[in-house]
Backbone as JSON, one array per atom type, in Angstrom:
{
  "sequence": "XXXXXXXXXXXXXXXXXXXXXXXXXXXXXXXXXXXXXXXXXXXXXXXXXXXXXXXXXXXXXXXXXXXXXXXXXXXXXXXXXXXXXXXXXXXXXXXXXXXXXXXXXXXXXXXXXXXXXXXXXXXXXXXXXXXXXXXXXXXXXXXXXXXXXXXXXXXXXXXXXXXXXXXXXXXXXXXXXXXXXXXXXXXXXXXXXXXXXXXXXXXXXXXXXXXXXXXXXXXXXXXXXX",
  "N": [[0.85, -1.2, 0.0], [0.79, 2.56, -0.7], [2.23, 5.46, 0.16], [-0.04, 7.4, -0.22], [-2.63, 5.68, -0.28], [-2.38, 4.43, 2.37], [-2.6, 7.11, 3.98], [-5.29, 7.86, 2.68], [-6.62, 5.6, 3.74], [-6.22, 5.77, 6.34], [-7.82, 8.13, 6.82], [-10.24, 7.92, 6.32], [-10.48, 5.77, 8.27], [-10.93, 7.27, 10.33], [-12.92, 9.35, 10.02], [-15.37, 7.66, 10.23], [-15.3, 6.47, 13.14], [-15.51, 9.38, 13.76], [-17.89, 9.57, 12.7], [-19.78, 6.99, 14.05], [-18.98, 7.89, 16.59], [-20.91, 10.19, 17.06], [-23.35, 9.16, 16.5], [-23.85, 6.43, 18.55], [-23.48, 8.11, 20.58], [-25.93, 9.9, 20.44], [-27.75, 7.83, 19.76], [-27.67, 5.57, 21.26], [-25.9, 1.89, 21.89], [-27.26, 0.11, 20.16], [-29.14, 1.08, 19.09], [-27.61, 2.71, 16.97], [-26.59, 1.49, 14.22], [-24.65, -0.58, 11.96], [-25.07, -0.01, 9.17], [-26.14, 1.92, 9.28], [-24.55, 3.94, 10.16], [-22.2, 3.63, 8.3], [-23.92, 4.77, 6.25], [-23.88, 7.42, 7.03], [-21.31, 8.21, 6.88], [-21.25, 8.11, 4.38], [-20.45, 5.97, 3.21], [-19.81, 2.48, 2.22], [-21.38, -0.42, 3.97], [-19.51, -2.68, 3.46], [-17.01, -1.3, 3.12], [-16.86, -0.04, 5.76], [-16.78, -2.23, 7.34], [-13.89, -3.41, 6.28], [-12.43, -1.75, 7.79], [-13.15, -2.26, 10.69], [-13.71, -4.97, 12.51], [-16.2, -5.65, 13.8], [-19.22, -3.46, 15.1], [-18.6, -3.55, 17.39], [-16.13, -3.69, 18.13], [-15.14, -1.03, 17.17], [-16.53, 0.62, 18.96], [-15.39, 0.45, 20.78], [-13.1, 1.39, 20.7], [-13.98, 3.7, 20.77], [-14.22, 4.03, 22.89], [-11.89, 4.39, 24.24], [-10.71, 6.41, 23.03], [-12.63, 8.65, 24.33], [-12.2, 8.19, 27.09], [-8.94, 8.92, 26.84], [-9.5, 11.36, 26.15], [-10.64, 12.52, 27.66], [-9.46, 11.75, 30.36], [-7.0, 13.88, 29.59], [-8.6, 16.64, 29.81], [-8.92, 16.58, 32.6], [-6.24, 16.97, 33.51], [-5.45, 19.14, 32.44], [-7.16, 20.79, 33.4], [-6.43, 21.17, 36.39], [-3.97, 21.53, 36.21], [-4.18, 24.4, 36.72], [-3.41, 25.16, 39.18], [-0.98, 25.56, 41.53], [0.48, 24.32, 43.71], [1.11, 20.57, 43.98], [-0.92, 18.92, 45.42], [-3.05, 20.57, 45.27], [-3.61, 20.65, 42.66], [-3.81, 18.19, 42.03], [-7.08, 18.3, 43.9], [-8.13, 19.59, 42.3], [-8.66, 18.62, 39.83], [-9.69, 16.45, 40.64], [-12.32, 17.39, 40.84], [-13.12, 18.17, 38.89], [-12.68, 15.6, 37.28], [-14.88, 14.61, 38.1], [-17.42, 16.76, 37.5], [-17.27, 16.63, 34.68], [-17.25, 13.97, 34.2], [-20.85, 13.91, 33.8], [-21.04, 14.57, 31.58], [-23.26, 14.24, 28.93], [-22.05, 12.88, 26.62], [-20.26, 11.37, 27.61], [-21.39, 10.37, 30.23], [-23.07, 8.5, 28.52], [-22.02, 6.98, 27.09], [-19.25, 6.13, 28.01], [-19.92, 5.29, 31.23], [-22.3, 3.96, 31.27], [-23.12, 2.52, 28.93], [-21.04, 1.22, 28.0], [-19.76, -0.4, 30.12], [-21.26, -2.88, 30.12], [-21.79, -3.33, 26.96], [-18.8, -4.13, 26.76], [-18.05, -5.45, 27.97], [-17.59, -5.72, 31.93], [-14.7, -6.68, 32.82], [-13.15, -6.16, 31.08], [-14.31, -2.93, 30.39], [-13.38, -2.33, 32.76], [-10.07, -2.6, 32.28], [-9.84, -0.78, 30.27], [-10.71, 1.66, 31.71], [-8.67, 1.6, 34.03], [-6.29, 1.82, 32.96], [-6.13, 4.09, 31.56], [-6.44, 5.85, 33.41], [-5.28, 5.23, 36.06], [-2.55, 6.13, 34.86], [-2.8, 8.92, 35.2], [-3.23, 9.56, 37.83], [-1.66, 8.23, 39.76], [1.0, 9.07, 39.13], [0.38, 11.85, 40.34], [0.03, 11.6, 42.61], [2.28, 10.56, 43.07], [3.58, 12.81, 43.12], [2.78, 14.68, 45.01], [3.51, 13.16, 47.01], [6.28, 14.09, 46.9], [8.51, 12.78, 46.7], [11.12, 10.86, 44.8], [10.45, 8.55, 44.12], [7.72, 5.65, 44.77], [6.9, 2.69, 46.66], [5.15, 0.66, 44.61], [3.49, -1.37, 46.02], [2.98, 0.6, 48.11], [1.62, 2.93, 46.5], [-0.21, 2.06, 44.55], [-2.49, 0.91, 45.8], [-3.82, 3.19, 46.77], [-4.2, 4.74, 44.5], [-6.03, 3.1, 43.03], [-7.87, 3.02, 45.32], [-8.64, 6.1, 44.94], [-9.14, 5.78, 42.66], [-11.41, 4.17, 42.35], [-13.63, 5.79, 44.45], [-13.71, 8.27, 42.75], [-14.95, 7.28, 40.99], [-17.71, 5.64, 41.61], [-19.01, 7.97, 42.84], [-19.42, 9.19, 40.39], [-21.09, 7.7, 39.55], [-23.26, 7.73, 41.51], [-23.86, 9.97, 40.87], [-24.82, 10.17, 38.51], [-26.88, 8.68, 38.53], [-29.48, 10.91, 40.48], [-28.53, 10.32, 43.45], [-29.36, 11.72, 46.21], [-27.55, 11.92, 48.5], [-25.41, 12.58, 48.2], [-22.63, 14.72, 47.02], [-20.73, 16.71, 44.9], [-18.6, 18.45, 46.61], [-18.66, 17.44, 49.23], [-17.31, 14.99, 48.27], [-14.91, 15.65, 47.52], [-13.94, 16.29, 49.89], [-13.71, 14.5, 51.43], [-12.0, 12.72, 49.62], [-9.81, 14.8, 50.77], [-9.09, 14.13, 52.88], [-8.86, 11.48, 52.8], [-5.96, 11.42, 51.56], [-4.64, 12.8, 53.18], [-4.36, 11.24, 55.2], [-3.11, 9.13, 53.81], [-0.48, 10.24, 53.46], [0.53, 10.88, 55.7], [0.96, 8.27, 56.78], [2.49, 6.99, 54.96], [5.23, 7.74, 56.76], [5.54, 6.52, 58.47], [6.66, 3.41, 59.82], [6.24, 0.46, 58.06], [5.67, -2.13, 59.25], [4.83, -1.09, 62.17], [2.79, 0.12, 61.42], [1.17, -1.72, 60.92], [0.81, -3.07, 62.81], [-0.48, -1.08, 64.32], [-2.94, -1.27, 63.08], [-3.4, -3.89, 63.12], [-4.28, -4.12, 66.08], [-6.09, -2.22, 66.67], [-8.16, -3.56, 65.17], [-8.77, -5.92, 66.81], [-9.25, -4.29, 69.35], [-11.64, -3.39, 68.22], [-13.16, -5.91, 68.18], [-13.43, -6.64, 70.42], [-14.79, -4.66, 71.33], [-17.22, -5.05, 70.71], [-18.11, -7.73, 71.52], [-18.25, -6.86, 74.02], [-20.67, -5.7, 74.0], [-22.47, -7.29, 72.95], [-22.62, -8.91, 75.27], [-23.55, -7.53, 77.38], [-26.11, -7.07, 76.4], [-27.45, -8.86, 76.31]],
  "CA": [[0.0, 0.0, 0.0], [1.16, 3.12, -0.98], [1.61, 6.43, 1.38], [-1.38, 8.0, -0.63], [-3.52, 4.81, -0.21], [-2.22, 4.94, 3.54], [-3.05, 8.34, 4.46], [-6.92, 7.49, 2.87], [-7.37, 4.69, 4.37], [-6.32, 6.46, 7.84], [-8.59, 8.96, 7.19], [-11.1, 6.94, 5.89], [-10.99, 4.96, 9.58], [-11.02, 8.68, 11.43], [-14.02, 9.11, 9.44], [-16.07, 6.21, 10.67], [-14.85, 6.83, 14.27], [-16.08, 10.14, 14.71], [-19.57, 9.48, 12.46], [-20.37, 6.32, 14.82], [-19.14, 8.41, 18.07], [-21.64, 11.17, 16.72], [-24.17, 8.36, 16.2], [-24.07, 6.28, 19.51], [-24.22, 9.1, 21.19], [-27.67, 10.4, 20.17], [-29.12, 6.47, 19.8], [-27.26, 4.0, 21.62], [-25.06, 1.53, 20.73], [-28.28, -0.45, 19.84], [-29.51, 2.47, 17.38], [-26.15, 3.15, 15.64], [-26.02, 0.33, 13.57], [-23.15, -0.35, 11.2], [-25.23, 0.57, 7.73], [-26.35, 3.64, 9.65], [-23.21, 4.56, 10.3], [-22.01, 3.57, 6.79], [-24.82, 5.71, 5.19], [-24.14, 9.06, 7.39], [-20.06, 8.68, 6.83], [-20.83, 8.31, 3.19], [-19.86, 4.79, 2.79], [-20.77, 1.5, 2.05], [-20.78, -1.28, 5.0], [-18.23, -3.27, 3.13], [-15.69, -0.12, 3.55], [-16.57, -0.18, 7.35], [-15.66, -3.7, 8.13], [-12.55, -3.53, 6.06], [-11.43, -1.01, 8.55], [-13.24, -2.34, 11.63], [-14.04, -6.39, 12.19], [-17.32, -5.32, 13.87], [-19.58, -2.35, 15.63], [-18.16, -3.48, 19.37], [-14.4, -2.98, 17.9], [-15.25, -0.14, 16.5], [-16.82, 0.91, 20.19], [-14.22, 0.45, 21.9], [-12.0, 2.54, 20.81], [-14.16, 5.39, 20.99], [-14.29, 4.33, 24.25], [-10.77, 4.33, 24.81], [-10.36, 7.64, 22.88], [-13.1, 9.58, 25.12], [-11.03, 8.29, 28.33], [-8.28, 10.12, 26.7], [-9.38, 13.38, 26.06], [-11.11, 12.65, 29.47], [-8.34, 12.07, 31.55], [-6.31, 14.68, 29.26], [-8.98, 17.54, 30.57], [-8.65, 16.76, 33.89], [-5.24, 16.91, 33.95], [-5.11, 20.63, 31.84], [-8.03, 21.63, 34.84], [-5.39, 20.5, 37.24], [-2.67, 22.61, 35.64], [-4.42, 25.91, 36.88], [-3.11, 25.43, 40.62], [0.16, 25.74, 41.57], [0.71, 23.2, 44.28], [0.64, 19.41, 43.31], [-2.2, 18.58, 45.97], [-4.44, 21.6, 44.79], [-3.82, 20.05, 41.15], [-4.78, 17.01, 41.95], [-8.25, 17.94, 44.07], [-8.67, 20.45, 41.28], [-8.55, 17.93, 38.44], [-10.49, 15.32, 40.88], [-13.18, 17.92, 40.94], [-13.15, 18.3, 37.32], [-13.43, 14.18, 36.51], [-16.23, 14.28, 38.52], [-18.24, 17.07, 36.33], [-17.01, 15.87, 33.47], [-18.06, 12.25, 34.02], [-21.7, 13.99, 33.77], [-21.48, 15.32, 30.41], [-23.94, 13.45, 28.43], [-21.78, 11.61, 25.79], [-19.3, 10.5, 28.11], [-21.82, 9.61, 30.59], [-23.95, 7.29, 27.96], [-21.26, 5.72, 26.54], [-18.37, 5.3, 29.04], [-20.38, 4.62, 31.97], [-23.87, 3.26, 31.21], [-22.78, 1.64, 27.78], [-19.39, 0.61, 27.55], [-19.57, -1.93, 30.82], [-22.28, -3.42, 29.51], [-21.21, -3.69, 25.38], [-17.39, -4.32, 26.8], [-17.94, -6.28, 29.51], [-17.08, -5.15, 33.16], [-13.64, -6.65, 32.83], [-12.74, -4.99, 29.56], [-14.17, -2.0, 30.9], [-12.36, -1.95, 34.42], [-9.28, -2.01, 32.21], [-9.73, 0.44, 29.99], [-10.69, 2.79, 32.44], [-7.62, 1.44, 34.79], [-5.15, 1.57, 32.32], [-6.23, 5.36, 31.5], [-7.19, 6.87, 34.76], [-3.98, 5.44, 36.66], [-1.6, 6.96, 34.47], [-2.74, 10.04, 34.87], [-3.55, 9.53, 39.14], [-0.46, 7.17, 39.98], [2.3, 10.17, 38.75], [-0.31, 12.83, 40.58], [0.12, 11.08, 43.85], [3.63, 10.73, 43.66], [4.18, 14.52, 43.03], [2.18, 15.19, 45.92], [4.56, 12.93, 47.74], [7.7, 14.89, 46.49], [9.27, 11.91, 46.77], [11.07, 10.45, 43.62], [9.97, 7.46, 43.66], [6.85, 5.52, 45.83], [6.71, 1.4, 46.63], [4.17, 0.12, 43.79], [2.63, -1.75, 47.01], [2.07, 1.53, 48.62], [0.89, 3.63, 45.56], [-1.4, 1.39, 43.57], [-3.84, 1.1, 46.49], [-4.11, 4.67, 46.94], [-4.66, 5.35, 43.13], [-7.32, 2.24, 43.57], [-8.8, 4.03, 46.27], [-8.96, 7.38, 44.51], [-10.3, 5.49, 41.1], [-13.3, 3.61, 43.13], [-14.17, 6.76, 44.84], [-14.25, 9.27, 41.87], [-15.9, 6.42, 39.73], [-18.38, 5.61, 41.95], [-19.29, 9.08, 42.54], [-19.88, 9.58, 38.91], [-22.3, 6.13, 38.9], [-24.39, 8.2, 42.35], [-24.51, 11.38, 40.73], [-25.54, 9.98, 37.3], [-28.9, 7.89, 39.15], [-29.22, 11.49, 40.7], [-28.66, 10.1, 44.86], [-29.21, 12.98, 46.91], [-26.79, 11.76, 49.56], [-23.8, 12.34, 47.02], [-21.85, 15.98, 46.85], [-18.69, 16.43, 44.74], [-17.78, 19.19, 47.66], [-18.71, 16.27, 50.37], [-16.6, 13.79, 48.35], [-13.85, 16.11, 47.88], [-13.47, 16.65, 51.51], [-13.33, 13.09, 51.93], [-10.53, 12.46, 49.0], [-8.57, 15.0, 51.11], [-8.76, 13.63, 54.01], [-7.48, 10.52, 52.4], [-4.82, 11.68, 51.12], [-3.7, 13.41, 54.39], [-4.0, 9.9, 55.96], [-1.95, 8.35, 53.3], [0.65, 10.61, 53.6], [0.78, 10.25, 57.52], [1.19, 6.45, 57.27], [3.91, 6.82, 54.67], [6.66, 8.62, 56.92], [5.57, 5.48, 59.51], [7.2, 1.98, 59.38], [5.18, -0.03, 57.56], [5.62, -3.36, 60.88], [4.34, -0.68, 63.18], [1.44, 0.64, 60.57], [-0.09, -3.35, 60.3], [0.36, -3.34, 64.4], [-1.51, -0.52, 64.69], [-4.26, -1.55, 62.5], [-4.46, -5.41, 64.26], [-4.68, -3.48, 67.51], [-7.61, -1.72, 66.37], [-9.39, -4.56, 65.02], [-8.5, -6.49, 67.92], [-10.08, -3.85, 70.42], [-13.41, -2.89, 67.86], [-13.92, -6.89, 67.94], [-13.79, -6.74, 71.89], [-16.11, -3.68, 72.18], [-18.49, -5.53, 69.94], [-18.44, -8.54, 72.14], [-19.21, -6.35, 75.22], [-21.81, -5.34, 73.62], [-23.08, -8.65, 73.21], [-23.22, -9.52, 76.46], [-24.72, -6.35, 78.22], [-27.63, -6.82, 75.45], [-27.54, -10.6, 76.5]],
  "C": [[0.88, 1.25, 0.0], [1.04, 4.08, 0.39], [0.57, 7.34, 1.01], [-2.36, 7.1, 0.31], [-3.44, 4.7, 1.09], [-2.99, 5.65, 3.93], [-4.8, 8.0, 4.23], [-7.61, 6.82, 3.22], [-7.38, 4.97, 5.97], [-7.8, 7.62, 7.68], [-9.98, 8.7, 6.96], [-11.92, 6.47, 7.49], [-11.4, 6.48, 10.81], [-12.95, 8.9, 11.49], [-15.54, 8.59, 10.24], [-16.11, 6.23, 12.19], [-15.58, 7.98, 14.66], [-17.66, 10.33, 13.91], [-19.66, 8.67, 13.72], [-20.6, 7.59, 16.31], [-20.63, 9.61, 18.23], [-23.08, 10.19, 16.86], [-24.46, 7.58, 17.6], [-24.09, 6.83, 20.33], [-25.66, 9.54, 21.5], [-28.46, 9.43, 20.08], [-28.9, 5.49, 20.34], [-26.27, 3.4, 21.13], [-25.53, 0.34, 19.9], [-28.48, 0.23, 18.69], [-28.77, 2.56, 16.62], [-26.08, 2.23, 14.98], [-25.04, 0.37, 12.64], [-23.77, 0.21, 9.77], [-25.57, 2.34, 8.45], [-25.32, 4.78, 9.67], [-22.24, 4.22, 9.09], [-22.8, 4.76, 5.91], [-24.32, 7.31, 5.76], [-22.31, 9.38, 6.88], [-20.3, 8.59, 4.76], [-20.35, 7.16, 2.15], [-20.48, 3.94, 2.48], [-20.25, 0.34, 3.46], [-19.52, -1.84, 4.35], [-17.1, -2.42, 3.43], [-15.65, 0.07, 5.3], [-16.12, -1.44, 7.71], [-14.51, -3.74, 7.31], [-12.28, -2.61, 7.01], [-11.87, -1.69, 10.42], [-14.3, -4.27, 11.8], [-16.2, -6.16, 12.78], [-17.49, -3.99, 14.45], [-18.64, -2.39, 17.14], [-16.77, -3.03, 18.98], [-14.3, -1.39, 17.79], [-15.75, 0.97, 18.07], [-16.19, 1.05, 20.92], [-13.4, 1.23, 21.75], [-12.92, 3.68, 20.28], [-13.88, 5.29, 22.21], [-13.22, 4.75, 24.79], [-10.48, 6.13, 24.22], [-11.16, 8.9, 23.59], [-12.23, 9.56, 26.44], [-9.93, 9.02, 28.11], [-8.05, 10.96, 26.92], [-9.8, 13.42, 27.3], [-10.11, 13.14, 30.13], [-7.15, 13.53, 31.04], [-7.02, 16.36, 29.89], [-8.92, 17.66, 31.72], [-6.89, 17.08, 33.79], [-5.04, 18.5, 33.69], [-6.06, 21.62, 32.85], [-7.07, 21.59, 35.76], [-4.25, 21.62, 37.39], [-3.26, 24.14, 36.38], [-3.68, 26.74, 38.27], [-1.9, 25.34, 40.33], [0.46, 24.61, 42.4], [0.56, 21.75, 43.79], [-0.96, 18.38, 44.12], [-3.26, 19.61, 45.46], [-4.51, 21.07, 43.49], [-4.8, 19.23, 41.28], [-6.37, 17.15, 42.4], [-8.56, 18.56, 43.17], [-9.73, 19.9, 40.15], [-9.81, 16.88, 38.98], [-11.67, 16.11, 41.01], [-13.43, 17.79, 39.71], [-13.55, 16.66, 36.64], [-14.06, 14.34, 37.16], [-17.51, 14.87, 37.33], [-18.15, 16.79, 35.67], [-17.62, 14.89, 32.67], [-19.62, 12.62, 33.79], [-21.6, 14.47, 32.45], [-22.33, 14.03, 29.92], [-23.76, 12.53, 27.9], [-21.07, 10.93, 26.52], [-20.32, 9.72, 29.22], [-22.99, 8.23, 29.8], [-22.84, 6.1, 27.52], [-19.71, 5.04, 26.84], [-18.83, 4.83, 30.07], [-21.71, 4.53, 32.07], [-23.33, 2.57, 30.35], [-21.72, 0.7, 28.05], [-19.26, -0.87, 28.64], [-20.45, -3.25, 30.35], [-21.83, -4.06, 27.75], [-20.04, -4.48, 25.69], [-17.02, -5.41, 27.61], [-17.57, -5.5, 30.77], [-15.65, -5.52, 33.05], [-12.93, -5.61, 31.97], [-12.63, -3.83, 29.75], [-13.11, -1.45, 31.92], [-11.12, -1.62, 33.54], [-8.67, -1.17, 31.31], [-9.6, 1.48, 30.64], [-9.23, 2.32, 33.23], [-6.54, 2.17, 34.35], [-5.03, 3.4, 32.12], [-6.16, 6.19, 32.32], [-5.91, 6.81, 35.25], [-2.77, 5.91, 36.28], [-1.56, 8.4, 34.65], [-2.71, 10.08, 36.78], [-2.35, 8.9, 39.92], [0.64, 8.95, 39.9], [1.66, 11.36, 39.82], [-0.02, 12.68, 41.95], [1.58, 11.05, 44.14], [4.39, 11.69, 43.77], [3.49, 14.97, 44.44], [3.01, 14.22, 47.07], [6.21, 14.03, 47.93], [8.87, 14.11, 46.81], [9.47, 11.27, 45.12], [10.85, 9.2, 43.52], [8.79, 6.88, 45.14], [7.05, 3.8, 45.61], [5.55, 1.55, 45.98], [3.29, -0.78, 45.12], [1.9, -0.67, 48.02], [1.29, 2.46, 47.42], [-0.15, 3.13, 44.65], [-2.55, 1.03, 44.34], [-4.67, 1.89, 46.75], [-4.72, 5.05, 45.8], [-6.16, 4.14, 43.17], [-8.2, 2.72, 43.69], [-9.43, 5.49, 45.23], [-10.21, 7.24, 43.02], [-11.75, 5.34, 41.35], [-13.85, 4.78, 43.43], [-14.84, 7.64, 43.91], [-15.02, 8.13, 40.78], [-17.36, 6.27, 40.03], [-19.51, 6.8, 42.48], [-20.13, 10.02, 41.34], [-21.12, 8.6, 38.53], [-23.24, 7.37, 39.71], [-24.43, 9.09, 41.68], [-25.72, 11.47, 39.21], [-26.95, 9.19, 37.51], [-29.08, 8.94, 40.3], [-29.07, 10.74, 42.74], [-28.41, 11.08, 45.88], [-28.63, 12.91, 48.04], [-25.48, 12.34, 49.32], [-23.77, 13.9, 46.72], [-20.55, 16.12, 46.38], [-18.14, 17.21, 45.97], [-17.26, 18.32, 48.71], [-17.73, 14.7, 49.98], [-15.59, 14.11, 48.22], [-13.06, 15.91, 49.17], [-12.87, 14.93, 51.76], [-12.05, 12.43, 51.26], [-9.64, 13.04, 49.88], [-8.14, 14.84, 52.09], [-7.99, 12.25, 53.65], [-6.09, 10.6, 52.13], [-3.53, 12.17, 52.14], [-3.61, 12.23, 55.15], [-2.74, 9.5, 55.53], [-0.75, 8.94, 53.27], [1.07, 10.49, 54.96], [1.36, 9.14, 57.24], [2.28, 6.35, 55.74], [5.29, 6.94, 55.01], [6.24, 7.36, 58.28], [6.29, 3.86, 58.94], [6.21, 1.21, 58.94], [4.82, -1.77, 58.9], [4.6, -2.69, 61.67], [2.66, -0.06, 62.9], [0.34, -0.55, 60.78], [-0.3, -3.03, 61.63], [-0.67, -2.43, 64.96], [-3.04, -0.89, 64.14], [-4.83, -3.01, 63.13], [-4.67, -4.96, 65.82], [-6.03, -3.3, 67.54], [-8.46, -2.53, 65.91], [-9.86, -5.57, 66.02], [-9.68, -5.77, 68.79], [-11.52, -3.45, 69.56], [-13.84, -4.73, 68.12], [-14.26, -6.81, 69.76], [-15.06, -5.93, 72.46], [-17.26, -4.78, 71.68], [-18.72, -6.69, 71.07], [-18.47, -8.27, 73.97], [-20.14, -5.98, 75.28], [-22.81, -6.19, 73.66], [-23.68, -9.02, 74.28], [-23.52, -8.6, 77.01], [-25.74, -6.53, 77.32], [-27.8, -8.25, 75.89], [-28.33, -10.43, 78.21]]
}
């Protein structure tokens, strides 16, 4: 193939990419079907499956290219602060609204787990989100480097939170406040930095202490209600 025939067949697949995204958007990824989305780019189906084996392939990497620009806006919201903790709640304020815009909420989180599977999904979003949350965390350490056993629980943590966040706000649950879940990211964060400048021996001991004495209250409890 030539670098003409190249270039048109790239742009060809661009094409196709941002008709569908234009298309499951406004109908699903039920509604969009592949001649539909053949007829509005101009094409014929046969020219869409030479570039894409089916509609779900073809789905997926919108999906993967909205996480993108996703995580790429949060990060340029982020940029406005000066500190690397004000970045970060900045930016974690920012995927929150975000996650409500309409296309991203139909077809990264209502669609996509569903079409993609939940695994599939989880690591799309993983693979996207922690690159951008993982580096964010360790600047807010100011440490050059963090144990992958301490930093990948934290970014975890931070993913579940702002993900789940984005599920309550999108089935509107009037319990759910980005301000009220802010507060709560930054209180995490001020934990996890506490219990990094601690030995990690004396960190577990404190924590089987404490489970130790909540199981004891509980079973005084027991027996005064007994």
């Amino acid at each position: 193939m030539g670098k003409k025939s190249a270039a048109e067949a790239e742009k060809t697949r661009k094409l196709i990419v941002a008709t569908a995204r234009e298309l499951f958007a406004e109908f699903g990824f039920a509604g969009a079907t592949t001649s539909r989305i053949a007829k509005s780019a101009g094409l014929t189906e046969g020219a869409f499956f030479h570039h894409f084996k089916d509609k779900k392939a073809l789905f997926a990497e919108i999906v993967k290219n909205l996480q993108r620009e996703f995580a790429h806006s949060v990060v340029v919201h982020g940029q406005k602060e000066a500190g690397p903790l004000e970045q970060f709640i900045i930016g974690a304020r920012a995927y929150i609204a975000l996650s409500q815009s309409p296309e991203y909420l139909r077809l990264v989180l209502i669609e996509a787990p569903t079409i993609l599977g939940g695994e599939n999904w989880r690591e799309i979003d993983a693979v996207t989100s922690l690159s951008v949350i993982e580096p964010a965390l360790v600047a807010i350490t100011g440490r050059d480097n963090i144990d992958p056993a301490v930093l990948r629980p934290m970014a975890l943590l931070v993913l579940g939170l702002l993900n789940e966040t984005a599920f309550a706000l999108a089935r509107r649950d009037d319990q759910i406040t980005i301000d009220d879940v802010v507060d709560i990211l930054e209180l995490s964060i001020s934990d996890w930095l506490h219990r990094l400048d601690r030995p990690k021996a004396a960190s577990r001991k404190i924590s089987a202490t404490s489970v130790a004495a909540n199981g004891k209250t509980k079973s005084l409890k027991a027996g005064t209600a007994s």
